[in-house]
C-alpha positions in Angstrom: 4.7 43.3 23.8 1.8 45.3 23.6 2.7 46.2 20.5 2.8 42.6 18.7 -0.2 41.6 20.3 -2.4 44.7 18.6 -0.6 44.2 15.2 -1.6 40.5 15.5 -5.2 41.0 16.1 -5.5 44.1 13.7 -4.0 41.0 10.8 -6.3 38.8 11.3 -8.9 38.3 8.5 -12.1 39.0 10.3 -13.9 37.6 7.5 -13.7 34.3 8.3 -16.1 34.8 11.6 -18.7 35.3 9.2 -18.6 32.1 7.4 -20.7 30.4 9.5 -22.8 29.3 6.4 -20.3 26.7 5.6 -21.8 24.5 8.0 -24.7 23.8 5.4 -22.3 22.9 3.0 -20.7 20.3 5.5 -23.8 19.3 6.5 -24.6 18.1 3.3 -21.9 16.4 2.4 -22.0 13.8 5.7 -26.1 13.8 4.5 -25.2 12.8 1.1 -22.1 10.6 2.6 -23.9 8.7 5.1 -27.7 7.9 2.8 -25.6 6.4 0.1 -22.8 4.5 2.6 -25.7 3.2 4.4 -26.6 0.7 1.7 -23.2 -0.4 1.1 -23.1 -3.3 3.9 -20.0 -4.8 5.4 -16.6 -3.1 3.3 -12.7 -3.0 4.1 -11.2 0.5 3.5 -7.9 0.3 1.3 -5.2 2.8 1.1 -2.1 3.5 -0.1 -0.6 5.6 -2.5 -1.9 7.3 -5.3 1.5 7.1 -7.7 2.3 3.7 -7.5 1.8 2.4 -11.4 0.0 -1.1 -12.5 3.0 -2.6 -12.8 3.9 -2.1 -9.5 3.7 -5.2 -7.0 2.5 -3.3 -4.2 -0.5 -2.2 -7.0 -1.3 -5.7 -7.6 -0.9 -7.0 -4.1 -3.4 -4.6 -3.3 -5.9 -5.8 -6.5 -5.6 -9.4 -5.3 -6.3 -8.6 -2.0 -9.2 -6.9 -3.0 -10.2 -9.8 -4.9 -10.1 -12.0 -2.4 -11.8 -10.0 0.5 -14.9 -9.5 -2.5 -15.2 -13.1 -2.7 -15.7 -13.6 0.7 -18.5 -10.7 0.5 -16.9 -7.3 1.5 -17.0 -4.7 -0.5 -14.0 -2.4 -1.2 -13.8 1.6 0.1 -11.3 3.3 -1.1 -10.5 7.3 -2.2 -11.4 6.5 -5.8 -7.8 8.2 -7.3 -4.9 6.4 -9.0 -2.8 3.8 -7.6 -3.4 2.2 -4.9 -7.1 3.3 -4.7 -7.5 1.8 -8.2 -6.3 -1.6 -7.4 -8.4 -1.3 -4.7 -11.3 -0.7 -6.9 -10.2 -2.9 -9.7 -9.6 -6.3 -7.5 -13.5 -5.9 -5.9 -14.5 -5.3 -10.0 -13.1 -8.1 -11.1 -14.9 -10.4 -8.0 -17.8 -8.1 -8.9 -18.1 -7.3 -5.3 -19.3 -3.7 -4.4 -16.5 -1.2 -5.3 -16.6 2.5 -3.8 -14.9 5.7 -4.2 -15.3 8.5 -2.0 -13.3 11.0 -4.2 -12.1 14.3 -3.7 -10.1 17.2 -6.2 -7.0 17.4 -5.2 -4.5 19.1 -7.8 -2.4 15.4 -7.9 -5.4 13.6 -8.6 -7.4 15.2 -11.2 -8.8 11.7 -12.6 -11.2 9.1 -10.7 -10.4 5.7 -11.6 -12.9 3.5 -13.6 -13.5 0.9 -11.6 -16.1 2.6 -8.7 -19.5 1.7 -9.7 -21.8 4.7 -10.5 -24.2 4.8 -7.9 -20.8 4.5 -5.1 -19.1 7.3 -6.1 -19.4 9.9 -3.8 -17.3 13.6 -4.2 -16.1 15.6 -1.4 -14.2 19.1 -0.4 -13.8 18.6 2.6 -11.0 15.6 4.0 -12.7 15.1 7.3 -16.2 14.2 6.4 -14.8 12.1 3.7 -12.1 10.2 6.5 -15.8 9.7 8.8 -17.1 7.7 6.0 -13.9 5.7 5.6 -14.1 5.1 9.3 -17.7 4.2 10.0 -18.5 1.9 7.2 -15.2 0.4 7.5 -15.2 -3.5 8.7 -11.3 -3.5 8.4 -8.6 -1.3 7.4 -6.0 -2.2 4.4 -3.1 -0.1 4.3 -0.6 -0.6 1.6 3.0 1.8 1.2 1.3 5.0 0.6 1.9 8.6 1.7 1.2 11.1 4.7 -2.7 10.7 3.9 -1.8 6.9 4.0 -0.2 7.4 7.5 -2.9 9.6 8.4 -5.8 7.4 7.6 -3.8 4.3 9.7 -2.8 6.7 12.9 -6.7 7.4 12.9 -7.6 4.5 13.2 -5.4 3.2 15.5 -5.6 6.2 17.7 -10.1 5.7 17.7 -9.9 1.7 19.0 -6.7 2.6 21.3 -9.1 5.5 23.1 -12.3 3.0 22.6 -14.0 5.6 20.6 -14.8 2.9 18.2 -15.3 -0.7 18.0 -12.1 -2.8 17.0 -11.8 -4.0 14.0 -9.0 -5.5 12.1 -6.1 -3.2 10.8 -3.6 -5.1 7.9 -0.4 -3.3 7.4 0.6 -4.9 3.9 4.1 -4.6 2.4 6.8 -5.6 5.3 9.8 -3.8 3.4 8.0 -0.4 3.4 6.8 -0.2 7.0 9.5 -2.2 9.1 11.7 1.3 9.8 7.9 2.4 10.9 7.6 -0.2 13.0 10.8 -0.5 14.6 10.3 2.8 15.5 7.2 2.4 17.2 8.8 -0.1 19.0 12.1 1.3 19.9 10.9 4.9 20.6 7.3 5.0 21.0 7.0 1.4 23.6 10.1 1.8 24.6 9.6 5.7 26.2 6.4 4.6 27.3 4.3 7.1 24.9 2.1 4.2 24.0 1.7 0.5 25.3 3.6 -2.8 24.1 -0.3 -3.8 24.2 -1.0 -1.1 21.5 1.1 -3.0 18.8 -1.3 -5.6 18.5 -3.7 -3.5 17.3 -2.6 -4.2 13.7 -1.1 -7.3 11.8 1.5 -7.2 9.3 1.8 -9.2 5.8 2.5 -9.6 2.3 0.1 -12.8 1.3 -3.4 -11.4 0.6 -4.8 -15.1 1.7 -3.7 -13.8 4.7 -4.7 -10.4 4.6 -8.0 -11.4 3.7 -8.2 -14.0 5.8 -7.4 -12.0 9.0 -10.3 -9.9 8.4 -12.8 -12.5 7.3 -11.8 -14.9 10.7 -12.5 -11.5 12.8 -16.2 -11.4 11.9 -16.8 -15.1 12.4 -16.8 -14.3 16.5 -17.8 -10.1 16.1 -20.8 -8.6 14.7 -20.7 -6.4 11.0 -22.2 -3.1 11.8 -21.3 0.3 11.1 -18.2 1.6 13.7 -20.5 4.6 15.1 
C-alpha cells in the first residue's frame, strides 16, 4: 500500500502548484465580464444546442421566442455559437432588442454567429466565469433540446434558487417531446426516492408556444423586481 501511495505522489505534476498566476487571468475575465454585462439591463439566457440547423423547428421556436421576449424589452444572452444560440441571437435582432454572446473556442464551435451586436460580445477560456455571467444578468432561463452544457446550464440553475443562493426567477423548459423522458424521470426517481422535493418541480414551466414562453417570464416581473441575481 505504501508502495501505491509513493508512486502516486512521485506522478503528480508538481507544476501545476506554481500556476497561481492564472488567477489574473480569471480575474480579468469576470472584470471584463461583469463592466460590459452591467449595461445590458434586464435579459433571458437561451440555450440549447449548438447543431440544430435553421430549418429545424426547435431553431425557430427558439428565434420566435426571442422575438417576442425583445418586444416586451428583454434582451437575449446566449453563448453566441450555432444553433440554438443563433436563434437566440437572431429572434432579439430581428425585434432589435439587445442581443449578446458570451462566446468561447471550443473545437465544435469555431464560428460566432452574426447576430450578437459588437459592443456584447464578450470571449472567454474559462466555462465558469462565462456560466456566472449567464446566471447573474439572467432575468429568466430558456432552455430549448440541447446537450450536456444545455443540461448543465438548467441543473445550475435550478440547483442556485432550490438552495436560495439566488433570487428566483423563471425557468421555461421549451420543447415537451425532448424533455418528457427527463422529466418523468425526475418524477419517478428523483420525487419519488425523496432525493429532491415534489415542491422542487415547480421550479420550472414546460411549453412549446413562445406566447407562452414569453409570457411566463414577462407576468413574473409584473409582481418581482429586475435586478442582477447576485
Amino acid at each position: 500500500m505504501e508502495n501505491k501511495r509513493q508512486q502516486i505522489q512521485s506522478r503528480y505534476d508538481s507544476r501545476f502548484e506554481k500556476d497561481v498566476w492564472s488567477v489574473f487571468k480569471v480575474m480579468g475575465e469576470f472584470v471584463d465580464g461583469y463592466e460590459k454585462m452591467s449595461h445590458v439591463g434586464p435579459s433571458v439566457s437561451f440555450f440549447g444546442s449548438a447543431r440544430l440547423k435553421e430549418d429545424h423547428p426547435y431553431y425557430n421556436m427558439a428565434v420566435e421566442t426571442a422575438r417576442k421576449l425583445s418586444e416586451t424589452g428583454f434582451g437575449i444572452i446566449t453563448g453566441g455559437g450555432p444553433g440554438i444560440m443563433e436563434a437566440g441571437n437572431r429572434g432579439a435582432h430581428l425585434a432589435g432588442g439587445t442581443s449578446v454572446g458570451l462566446c468561447i473556442s471550443l473545437p465544435s464551435e469555431l464560428n460566432n454567429n452574426k447576430y450578437i451586436e459588437d459592443k456584447y460580445r464578450i470571449d472567454f477560456n474559462y466555462f465558469f466565469a462565462r456560466k456566472v455571467m449567464f446566471v447573474k444578468y439572467a432575468q429568466g432561463f430558456v432552455v430549448l433540446p440541447g446537450g450536456l452544457g444545455t443540461l448543465d446550464e438548467f441543473f445550475e440553475a435550478l440547483t442556485l434558487i432550490q438552495t436560495k443562493k439566488i433570487h428566483r426567477f423563471p425557468i421555461v423548459l421549451m420543447g415537451n417531446d425532448y424533455w418528457k423522458g427527463l422529466i418523468d424521470w425526475m418524477k419517478e426517481t428523483m420525487v419519488a426516492g425523496k432525493t429532491i422535493d415534489a415542491v422542487d418541480m415547480n421550479l420550472f414551466h414546460i411549453t412549446d408556444d413562445p406566447d407562452e414562453a414569453a409570457s411566463i417570464i414577462y407576468d413574473f416581473y409584473q409582481n418581482n423586481k429586475l435586478r442582477p441575481n447576485f
